[in-house]
TORBA-813590 format. One record per residue (C-alpha): chain; z, x, y; residue in one letter. Coordinates in steps of 0.05 Angstrom, whole numbers, plus 32768, in hexadecimal, padded with zeros to 4 digits. Example, Ala and Ser with C-alpha at 12.3 -4.5 7.8 and 13.67 -1.06 7.14 Angstrom:
2
[lumdren 'A',[809C,80F6,7FA6],'a']
[lumdren 'A',[808F,8111,7FEB],'s']
END
This chain:
391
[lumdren 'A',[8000,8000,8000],'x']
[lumdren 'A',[8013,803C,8029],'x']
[lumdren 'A',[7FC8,8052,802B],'x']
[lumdren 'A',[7FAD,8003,803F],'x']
[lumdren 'A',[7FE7,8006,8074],'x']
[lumdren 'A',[7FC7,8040,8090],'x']
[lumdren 'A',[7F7D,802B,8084],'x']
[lumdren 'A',[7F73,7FE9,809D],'x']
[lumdren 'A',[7FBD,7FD6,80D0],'x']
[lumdren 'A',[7FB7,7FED,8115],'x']
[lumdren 'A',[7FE2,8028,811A],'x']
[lumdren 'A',[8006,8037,8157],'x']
[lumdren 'A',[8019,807A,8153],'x']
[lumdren 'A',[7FF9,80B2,812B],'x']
[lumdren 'A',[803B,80B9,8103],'x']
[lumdren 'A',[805A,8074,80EA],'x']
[lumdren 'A',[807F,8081,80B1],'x']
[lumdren 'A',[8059,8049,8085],'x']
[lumdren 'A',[80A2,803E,805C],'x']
[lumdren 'A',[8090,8004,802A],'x']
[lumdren 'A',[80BB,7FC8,802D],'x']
[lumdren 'A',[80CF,7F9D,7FF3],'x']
[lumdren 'A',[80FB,7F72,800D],'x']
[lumdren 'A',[8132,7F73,8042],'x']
[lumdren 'A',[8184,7F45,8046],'x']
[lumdren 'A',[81B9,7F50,806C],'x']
[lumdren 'A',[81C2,7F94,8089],'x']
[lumdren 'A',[818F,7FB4,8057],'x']
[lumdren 'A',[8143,7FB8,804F],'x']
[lumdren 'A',[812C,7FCE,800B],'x']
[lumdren 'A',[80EF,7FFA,7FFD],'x']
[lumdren 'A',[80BB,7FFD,7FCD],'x']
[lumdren 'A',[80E0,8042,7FAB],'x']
[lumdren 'A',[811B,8015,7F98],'x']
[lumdren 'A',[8150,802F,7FC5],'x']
[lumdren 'A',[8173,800D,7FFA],'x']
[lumdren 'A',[8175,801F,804B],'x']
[lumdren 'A',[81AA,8003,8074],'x']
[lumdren 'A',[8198,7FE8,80B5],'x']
[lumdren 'A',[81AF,7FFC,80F8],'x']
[lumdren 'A',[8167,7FEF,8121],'x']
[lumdren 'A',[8165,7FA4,810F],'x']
[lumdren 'A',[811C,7FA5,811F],'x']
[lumdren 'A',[8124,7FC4,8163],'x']
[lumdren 'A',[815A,7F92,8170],'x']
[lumdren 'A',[813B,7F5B,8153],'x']
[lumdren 'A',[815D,7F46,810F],'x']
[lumdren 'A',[8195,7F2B,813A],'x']
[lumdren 'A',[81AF,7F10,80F7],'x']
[lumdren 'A',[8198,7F43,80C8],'x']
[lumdren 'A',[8169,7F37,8099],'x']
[lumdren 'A',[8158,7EF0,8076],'x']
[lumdren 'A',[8198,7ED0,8090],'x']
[lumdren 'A',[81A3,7E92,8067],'x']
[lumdren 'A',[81A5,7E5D,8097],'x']
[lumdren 'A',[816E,7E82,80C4],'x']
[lumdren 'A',[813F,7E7B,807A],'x']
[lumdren 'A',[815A,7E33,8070],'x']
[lumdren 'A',[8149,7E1C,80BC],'x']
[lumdren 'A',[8100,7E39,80A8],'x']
[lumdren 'A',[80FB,7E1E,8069],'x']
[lumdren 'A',[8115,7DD3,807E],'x']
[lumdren 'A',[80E1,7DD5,80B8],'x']
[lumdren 'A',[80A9,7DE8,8085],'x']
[lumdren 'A',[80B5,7DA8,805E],'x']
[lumdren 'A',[80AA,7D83,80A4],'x']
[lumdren 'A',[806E,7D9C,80C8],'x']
[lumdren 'A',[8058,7DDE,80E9],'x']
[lumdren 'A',[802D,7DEA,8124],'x']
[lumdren 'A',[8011,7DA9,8140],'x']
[lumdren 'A',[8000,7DAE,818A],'x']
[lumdren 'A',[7FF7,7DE1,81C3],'x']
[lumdren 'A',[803A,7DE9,81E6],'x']
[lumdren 'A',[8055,7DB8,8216],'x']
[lumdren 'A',[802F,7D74,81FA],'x']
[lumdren 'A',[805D,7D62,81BF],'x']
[lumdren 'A',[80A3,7D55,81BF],'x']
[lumdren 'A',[80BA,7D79,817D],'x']
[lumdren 'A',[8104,7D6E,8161],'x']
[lumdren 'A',[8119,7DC5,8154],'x']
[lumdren 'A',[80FB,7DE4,8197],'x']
[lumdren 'A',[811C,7DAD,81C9],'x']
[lumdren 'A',[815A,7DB8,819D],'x']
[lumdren 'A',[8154,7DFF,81A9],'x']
[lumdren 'A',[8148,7DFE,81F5],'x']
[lumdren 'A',[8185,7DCA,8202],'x']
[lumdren 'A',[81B0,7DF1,81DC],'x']
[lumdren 'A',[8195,7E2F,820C],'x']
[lumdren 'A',[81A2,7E09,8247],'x']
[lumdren 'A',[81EF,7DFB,822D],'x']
[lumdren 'A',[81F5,7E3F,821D],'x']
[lumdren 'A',[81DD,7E68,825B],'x']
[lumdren 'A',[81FB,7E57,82A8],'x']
[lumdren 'A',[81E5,7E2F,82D8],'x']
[lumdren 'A',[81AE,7E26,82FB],'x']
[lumdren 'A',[818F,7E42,82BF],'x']
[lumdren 'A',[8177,7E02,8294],'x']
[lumdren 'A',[812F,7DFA,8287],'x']
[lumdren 'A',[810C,7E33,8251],'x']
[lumdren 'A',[80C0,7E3B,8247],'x']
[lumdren 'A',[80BB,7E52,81FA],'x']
[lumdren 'A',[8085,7E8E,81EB],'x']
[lumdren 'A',[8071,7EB5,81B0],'x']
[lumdren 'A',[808D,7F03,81C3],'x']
[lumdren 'A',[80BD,7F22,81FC],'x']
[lumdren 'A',[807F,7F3E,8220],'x']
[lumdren 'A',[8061,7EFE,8223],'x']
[lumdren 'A',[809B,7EE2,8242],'x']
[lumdren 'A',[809C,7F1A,8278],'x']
[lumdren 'A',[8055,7F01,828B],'x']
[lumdren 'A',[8069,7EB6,8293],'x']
[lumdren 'A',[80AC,7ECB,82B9],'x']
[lumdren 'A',[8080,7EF9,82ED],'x']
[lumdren 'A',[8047,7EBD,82F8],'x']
[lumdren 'A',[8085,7E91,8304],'x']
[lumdren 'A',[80A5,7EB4,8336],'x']
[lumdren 'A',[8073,7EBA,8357],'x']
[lumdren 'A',[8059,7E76,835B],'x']
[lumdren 'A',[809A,7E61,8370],'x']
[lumdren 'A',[80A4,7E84,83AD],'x']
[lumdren 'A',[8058,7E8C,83C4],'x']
[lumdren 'A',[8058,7ED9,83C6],'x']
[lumdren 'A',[8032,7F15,83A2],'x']
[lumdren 'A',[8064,7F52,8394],'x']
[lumdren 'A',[8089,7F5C,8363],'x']
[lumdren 'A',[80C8,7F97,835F],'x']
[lumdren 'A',[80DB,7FB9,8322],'x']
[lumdren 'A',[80FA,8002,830A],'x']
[lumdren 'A',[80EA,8044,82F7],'x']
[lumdren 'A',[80F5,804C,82B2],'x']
[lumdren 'A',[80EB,7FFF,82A2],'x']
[lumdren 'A',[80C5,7FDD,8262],'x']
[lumdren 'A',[80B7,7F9F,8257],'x']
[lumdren 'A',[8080,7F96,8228],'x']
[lumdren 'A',[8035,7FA9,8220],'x']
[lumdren 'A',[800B,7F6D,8239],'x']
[lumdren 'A',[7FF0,7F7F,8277],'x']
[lumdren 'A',[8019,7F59,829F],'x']
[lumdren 'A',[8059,7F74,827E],'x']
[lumdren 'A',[803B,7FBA,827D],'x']
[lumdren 'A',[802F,7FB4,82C1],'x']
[lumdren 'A',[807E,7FB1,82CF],'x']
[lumdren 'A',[808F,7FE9,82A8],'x']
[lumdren 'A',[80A2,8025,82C4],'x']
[lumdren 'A',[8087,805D,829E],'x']
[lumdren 'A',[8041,8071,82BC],'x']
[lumdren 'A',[8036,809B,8278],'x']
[lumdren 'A',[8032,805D,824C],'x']
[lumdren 'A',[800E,803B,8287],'x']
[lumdren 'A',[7FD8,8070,829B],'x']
[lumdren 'A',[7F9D,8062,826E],'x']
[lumdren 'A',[7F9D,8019,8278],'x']
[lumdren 'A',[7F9A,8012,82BA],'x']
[lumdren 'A',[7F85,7FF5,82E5],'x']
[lumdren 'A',[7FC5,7FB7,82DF],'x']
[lumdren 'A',[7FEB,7F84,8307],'x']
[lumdren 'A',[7FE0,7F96,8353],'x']
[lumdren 'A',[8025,7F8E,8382],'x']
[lumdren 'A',[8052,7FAF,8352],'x']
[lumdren 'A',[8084,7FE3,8379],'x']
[lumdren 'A',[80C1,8007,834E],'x']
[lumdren 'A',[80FF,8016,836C],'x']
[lumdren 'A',[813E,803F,8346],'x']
[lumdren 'A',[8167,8023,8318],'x']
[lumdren 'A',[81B0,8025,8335],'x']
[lumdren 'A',[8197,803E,8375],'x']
[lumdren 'A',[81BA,8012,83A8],'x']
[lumdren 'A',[8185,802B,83EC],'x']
[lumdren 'A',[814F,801A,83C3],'x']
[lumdren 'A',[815E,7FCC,83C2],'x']
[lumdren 'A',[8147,7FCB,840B],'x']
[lumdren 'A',[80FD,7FCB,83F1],'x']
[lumdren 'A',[8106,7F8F,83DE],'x']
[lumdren 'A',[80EE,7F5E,841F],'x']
[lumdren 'A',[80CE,7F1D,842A],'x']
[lumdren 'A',[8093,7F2D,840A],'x']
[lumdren 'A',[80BB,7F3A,83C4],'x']
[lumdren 'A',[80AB,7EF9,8391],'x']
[lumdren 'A',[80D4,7F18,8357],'x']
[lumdren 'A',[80FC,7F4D,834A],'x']
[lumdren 'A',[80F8,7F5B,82F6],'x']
[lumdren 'A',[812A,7F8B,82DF],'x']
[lumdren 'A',[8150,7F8A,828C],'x']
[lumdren 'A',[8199,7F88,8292],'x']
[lumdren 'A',[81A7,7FC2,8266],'x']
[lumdren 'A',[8161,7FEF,826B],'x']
[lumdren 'A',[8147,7FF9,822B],'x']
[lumdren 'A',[8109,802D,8221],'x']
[lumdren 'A',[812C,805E,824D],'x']
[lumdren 'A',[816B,8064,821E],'x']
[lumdren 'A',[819F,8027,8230],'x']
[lumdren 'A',[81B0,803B,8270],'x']
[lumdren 'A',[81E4,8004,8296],'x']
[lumdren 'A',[81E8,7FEA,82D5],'x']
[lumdren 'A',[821D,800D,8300],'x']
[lumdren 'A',[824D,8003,8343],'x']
[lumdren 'A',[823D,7FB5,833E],'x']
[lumdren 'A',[81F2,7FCD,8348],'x']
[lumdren 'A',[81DE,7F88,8331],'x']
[lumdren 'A',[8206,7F59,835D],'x']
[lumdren 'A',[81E2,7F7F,8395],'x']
[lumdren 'A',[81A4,7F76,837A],'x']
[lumdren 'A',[81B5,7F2E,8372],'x']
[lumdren 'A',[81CC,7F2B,83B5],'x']
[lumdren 'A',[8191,7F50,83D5],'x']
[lumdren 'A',[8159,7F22,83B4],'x']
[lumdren 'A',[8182,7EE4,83CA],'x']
[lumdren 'A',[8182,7EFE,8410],'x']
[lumdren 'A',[8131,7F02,840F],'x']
[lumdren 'A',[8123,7EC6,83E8],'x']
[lumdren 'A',[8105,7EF4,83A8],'x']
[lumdren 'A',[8114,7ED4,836B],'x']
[lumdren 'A',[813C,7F06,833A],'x']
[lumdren 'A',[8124,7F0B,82ED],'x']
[lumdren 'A',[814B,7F2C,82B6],'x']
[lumdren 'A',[8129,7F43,827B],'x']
[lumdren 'A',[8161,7F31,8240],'x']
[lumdren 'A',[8130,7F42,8210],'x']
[lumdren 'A',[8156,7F74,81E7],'x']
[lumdren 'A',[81A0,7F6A,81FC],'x']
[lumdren 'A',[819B,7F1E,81F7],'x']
[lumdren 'A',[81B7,7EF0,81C3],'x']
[lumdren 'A',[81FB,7F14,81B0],'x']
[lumdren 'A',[81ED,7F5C,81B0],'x']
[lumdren 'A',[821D,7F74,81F2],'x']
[lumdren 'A',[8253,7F47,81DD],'x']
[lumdren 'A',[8238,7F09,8209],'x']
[lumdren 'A',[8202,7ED7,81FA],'x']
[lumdren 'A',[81D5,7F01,822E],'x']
[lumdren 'A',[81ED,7F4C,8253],'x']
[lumdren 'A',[81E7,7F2E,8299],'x']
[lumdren 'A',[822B,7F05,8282],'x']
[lumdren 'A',[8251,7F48,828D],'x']
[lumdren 'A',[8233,7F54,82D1],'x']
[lumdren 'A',[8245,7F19,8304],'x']
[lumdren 'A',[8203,7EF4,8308],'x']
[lumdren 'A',[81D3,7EC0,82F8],'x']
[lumdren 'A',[8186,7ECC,82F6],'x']
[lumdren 'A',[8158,7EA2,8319],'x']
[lumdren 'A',[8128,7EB1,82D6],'x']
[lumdren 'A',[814B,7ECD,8297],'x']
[lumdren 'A',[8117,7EE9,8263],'x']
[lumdren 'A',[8129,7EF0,8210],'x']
[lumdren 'A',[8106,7F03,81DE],'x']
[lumdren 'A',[8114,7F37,8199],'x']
[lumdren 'A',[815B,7F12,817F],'x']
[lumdren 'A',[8152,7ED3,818E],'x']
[lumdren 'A',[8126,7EC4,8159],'x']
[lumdren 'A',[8152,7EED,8121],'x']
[lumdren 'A',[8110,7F08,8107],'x']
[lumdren 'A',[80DC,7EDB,8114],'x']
[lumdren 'A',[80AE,7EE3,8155],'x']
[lumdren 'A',[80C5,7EBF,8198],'x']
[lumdren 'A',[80D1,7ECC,81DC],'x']
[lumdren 'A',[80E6,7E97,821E],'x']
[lumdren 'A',[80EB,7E97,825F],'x']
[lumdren 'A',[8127,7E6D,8285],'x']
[lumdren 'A',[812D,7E5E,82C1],'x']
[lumdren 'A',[8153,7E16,82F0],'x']
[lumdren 'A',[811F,7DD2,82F3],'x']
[lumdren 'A',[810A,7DD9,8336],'x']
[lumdren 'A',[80EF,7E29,832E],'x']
[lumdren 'A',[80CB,7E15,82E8],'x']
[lumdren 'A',[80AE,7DD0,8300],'x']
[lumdren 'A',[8082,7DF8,8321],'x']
[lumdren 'A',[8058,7E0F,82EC],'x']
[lumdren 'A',[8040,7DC8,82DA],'x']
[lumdren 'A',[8017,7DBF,831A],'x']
[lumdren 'A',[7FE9,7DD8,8350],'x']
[lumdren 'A',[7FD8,7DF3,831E],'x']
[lumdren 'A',[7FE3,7DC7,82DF],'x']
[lumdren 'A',[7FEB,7DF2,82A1],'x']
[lumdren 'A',[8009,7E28,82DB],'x']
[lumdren 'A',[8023,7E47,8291],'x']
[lumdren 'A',[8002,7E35,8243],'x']
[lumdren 'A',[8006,7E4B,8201],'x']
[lumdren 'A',[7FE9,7E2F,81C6],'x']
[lumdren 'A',[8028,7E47,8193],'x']
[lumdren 'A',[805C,7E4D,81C2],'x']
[lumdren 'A',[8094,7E1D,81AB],'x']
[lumdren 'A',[8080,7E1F,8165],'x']
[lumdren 'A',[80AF,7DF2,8141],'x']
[lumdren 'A',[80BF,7E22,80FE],'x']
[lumdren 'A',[80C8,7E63,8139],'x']
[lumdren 'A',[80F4,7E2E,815B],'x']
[lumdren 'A',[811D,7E1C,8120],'x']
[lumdren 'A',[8130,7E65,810E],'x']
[lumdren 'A',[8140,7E72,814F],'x']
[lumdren 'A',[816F,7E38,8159],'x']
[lumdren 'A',[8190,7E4B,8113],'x']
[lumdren 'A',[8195,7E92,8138],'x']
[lumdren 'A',[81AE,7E7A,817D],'x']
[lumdren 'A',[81DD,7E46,815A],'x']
[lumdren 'A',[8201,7E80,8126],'x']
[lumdren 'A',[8208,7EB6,8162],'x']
[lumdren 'A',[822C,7E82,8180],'x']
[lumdren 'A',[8256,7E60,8156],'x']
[lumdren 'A',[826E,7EA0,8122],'x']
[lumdren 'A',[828C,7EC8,8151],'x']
[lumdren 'A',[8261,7EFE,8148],'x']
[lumdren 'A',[825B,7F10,818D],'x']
[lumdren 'A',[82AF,7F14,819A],'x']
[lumdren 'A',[82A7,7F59,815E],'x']
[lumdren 'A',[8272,7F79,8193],'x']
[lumdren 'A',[829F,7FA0,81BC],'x']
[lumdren 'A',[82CF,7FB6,8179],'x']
[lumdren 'A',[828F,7FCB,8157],'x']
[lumdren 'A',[8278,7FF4,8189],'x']
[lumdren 'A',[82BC,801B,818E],'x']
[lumdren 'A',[82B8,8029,814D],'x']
[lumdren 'A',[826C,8043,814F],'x']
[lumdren 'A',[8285,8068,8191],'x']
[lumdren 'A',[82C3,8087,8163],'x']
[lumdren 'A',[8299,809F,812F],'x']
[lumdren 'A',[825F,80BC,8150],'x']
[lumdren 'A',[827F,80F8,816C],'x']
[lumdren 'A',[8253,8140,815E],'x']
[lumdren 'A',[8245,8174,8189],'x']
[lumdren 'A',[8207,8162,8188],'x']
[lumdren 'A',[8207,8120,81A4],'x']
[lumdren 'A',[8207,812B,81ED],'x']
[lumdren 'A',[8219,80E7,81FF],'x']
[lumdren 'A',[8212,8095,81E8],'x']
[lumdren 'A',[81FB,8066,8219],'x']
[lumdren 'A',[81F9,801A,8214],'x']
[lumdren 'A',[822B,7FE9,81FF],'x']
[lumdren 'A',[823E,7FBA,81BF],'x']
[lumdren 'A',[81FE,7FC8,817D],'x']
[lumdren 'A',[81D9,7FDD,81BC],'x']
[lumdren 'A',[81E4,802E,81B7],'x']
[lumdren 'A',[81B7,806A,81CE],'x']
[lumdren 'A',[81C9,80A5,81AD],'x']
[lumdren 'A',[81B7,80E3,81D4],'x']
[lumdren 'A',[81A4,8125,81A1],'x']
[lumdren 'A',[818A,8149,81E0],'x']
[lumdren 'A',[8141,8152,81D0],'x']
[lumdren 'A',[8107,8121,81A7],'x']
[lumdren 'A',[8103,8155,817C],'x']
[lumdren 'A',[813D,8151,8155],'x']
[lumdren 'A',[8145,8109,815C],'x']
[lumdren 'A',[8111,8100,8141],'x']
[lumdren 'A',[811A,8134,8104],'x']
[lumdren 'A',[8165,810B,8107],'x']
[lumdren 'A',[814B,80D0,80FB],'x']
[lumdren 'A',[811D,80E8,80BE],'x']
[lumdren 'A',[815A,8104,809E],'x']
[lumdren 'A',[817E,80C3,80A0],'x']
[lumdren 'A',[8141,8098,808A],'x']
[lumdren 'A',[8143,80CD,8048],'x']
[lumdren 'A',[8193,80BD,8039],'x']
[lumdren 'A',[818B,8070,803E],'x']
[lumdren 'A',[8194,8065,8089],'x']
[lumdren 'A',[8164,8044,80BD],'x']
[lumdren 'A',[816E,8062,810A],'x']
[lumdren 'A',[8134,8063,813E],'x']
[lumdren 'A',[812A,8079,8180],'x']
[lumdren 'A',[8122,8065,81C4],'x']
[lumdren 'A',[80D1,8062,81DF],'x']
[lumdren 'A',[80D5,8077,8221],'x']
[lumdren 'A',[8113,80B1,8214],'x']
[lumdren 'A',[8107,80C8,81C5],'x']
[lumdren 'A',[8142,80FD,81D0],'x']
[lumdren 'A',[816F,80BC,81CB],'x']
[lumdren 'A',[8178,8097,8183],'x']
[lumdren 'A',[8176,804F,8183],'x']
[lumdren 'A',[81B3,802F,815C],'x']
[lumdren 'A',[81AA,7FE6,815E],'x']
[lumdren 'A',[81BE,7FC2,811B],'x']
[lumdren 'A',[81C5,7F80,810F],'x']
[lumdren 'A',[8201,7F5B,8132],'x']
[lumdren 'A',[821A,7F4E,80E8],'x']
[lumdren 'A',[8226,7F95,80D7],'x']
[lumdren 'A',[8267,7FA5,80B5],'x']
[lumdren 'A',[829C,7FD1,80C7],'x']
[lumdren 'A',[828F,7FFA,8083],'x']
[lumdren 'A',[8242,7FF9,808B],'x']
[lumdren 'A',[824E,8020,80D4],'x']
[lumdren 'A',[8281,8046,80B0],'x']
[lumdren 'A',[824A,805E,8082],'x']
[lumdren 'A',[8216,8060,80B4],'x']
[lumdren 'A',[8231,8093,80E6],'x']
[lumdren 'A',[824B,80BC,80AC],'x']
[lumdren 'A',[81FB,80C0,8097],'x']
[lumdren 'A',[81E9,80D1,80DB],'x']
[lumdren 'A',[8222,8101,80E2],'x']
[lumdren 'A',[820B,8127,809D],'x']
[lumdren 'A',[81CA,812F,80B6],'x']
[lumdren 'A',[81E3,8149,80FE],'x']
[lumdren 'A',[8206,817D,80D1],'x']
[lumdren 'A',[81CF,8195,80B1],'x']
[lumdren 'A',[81A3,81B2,80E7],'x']
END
């Protein structure tokens, strides 16, 4: 299969792995050569639930016996995704309430920036250095790394980055400013956090100018800081709060939310301001309420903080430099790509599953699944720590 993988899949990179899977449950995926690999990438932060959660499989399976796909998005009311976006609208603040369901993160990014600025009439759009938010154009366009940007230009006119934490830089954002899109916790560049209330300022600062201020929750969202969403730790409310990755607990979704009166506006002048033909599919809808439901009601999120002490207790080497994020959102730094990435190889080779982060590869991602046990991190770090050891 390996060979096939290679021959006829899009690759992209000239060095995927091509590890054969056999089957994947709970914290483990299984390969083809009969061994087991504990988990702690969860997809890139997907897998909110680990693998083939029960009542994620049974909300698939029960929708199955009722109907799939049966109209372009918007036309049909459909019993699992208006379940899914009331139950967002009791979960999240106010005036956040109405959610436009997509297929992926990135295209959620692109919905939330054609929002913003339809509601406020303007053209610019802020964002950061050192940003990603996807790889549709749109989404690309936001993203602050020119090298993964270069060849594909030209993008989105209007798009001006400012620092991330830098407090004199919010004055670039003026009048003219229809959105400002920044992720809560920024991911590609190696989970580095908002500091000195940097995001009640921002807050503050687009509120002062009228510019409508959009979080990308795509990879922190649904559980994985501790709250339902990262911005919960912070002091504010977004005007347009994108998801994506965990919310579906492996199945492919994104959304954007944002109060009645900003998202009205995509339903005229024009009509169809927003459309997708599988958005809102009723079987994605139906895991992702079973996911959204179980993050809420096990009290998965209230171990977050203890299971990231514990990760933060055991990961101590003199050659990790430093660990940036917070909760199963961790960025290990090894200090060069290098030997991340050779790292990385030798844990894949003793049964665990690490990655690392696109934009900084000197950092490994450690990201499992919110139902990780205290004796799988246990045996976790003491894989990574054995293979720190030898080299």
């Amino acid at each position: 299969m390996k060979q096939e993988f290679y021959k006829y899949q899009a690759q992209t990179t000239q060095f995927a792995s091509g590890f054969e899977v056999e089957r994947a449950e709970g914290n483990y995926i299984y390969g083809k050569d009969g061994k087991a690999y504990l988990d702690f990438v969860a997809g890139v932060s997907a897998n909110t639930l680990g693998h083939s959660h029960p009542k994620i499989v049974q909300a698939i399976k029960e929708q199955t016996d009722k109907y799939l796909h049966v109209m372009v998005y918007g036309e049909y009311a459909q019993e699992k995704p208006v379940a899914l976006c009331q139950l967002l609208a009791d979960a999240t603040p106010a005036p956040l309430e109405v959610t436009y369901l997509v297929n992926s993160g990135a295209e959620a990014i692109d919905g939330a920036l054609k929002l913003a600025k339809r509601y406020t009439g303007r053209e610019e759009i802020i964002s950061f250095k050192d940003s990603y938010h996807g790889n549709t154009h749109g989404a690309l366009s936001v993203s602050g790394n020119e090298t993964h940007k270069r060849e594909y230009r030209p993008l989105l006119p209007m798009i001006n980055f400012i620092g991330f934490n830098e407090e004199k830089d919010l004055e670039q954002i003026t009048e003219k400013t229809a959105g400002v899109i920044v992720e809560t916790i920024q991911g590609a560049a190696g989970f580095i956090m908002p500091e000195n209330d940097f995001f009640i300022k921002l807050k503050r600062r687009c509120e002062d100018v009228g510019a409508l201020l959009i979080l990308d929750e795509i990879q922190p969202g649904f559980g994985r800081t501790g709250k339902l969403f990262a911005f919960e730790h912070f002091g504010i409310v977004p005007d347009i709060l994108v998801m994506g990755k965990g919310m579906g607990g492996g199945v492919p979704v994104g959304a954007f939310m944002a109060s009645a009166e900003i998202m009205q506006t995509l339903s005229h002048s024009p009509k169809l301001g927003h459309i997708t033909t599988f958005g809102g599919n009723p079987l994605i809808a139906a895991a992702s309420h079973a996911t959204l439901s179980e993050v809420l009601e096990s009290g998965v999120m209230d171990e977050m903080y203890r299971k990231e002490q514990l990760f933060r207790e055991l990961l101590v080497h003199p050659k990790i430099k430093k660990i940036n994020g917070m909760g199963l959102m961790l960025a290990v730094d090894l200090g060069t790509p290098e030997y991340c990435l050779d790292v990385a190889k030798r844990c894949m080779e003793n049964g665990l599953i690490v990655f690392w982060q696109l934009y900084k590869n000197n950092y490994m991602r450690i990201t499992p699944p919110l139902i990780i046990t205290d004796e799988e991190i246990k045996k976790g770090c003491k894989i990574i720590i054995d293979a720190l050891n030898e080299n």
